[in-house]
C-alpha positions as CSV (number, residue, x, y, z in Angstrom):
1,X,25.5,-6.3,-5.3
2,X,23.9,-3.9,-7.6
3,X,24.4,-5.7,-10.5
4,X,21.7,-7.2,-12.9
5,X,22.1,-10.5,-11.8
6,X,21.7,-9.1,-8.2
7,X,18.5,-7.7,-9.5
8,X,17.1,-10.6,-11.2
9,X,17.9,-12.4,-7.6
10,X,15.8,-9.3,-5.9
11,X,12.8,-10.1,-8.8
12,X,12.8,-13.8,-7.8
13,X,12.5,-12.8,-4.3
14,X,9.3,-10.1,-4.9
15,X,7.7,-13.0,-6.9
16,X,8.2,-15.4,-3.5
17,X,5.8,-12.8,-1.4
18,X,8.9,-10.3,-0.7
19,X,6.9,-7.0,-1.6
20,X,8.8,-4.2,-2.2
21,X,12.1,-6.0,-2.4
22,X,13.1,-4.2,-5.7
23,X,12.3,-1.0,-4.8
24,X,13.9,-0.8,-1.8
25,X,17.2,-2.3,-3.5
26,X,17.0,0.3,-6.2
27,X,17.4,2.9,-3.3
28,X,19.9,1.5,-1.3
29,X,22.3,1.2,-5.0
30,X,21.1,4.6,-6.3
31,X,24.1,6.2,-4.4
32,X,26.3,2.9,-5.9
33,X,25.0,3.7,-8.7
34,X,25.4,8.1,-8.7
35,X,29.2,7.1,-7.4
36,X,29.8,4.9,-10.8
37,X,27.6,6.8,-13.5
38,X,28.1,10.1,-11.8
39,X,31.4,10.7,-10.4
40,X,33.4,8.2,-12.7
41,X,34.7,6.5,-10.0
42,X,35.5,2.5,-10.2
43,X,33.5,0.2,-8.6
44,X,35.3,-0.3,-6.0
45,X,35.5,3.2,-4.7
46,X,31.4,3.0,-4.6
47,X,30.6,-0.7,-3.0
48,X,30.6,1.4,0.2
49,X,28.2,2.8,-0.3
50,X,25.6,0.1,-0.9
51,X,26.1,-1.1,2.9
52,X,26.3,2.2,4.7
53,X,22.6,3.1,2.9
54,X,21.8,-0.3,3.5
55,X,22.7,-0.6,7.1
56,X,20.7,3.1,7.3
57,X,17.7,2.4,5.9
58,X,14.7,1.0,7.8
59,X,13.5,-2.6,6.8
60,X,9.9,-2.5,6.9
61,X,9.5,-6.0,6.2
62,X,11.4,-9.7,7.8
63,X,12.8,-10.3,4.1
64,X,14.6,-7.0,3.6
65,X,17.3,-7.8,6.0
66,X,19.1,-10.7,3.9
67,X,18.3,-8.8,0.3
68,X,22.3,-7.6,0.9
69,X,25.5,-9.7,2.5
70,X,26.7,-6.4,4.6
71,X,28.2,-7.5,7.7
């Protein structure tokens, strides 16, 4: 998750009639991402964070609820 392949995935998806899609993922892994660029800490410490601002943030459309694997 959060990764450029993740991203590429998230494109694919807007391009399929998911608007919004990248924006909203660039949201929930800006606090992934402020955890690894910011506070040095290893990835693992930070992929946390991705589902708790995940499972936080409202989902405006159907096809924001799958954009993740957070159970």
């Amino acid at each position: 998750m959060c990764s450029s392949s993740h991203e590429a995935l998230l494109k694919k998806r807007e391009e399929d009639g998911c608007t919004g899609a990248v924006a909203f993922a660039n949201v929930v892994c800006g606090g992934y991402f402020h955890c690894t660029l910011g506070e040095d800490r290893s990835a693992s410490e930070c992929i946390p964070k991705i589902c708790k601002k995940f499972n936080t943030m409202p989902k405006n459309r159907d096809c924001f609820h799958d954009l993740f694997n957070c159970d």
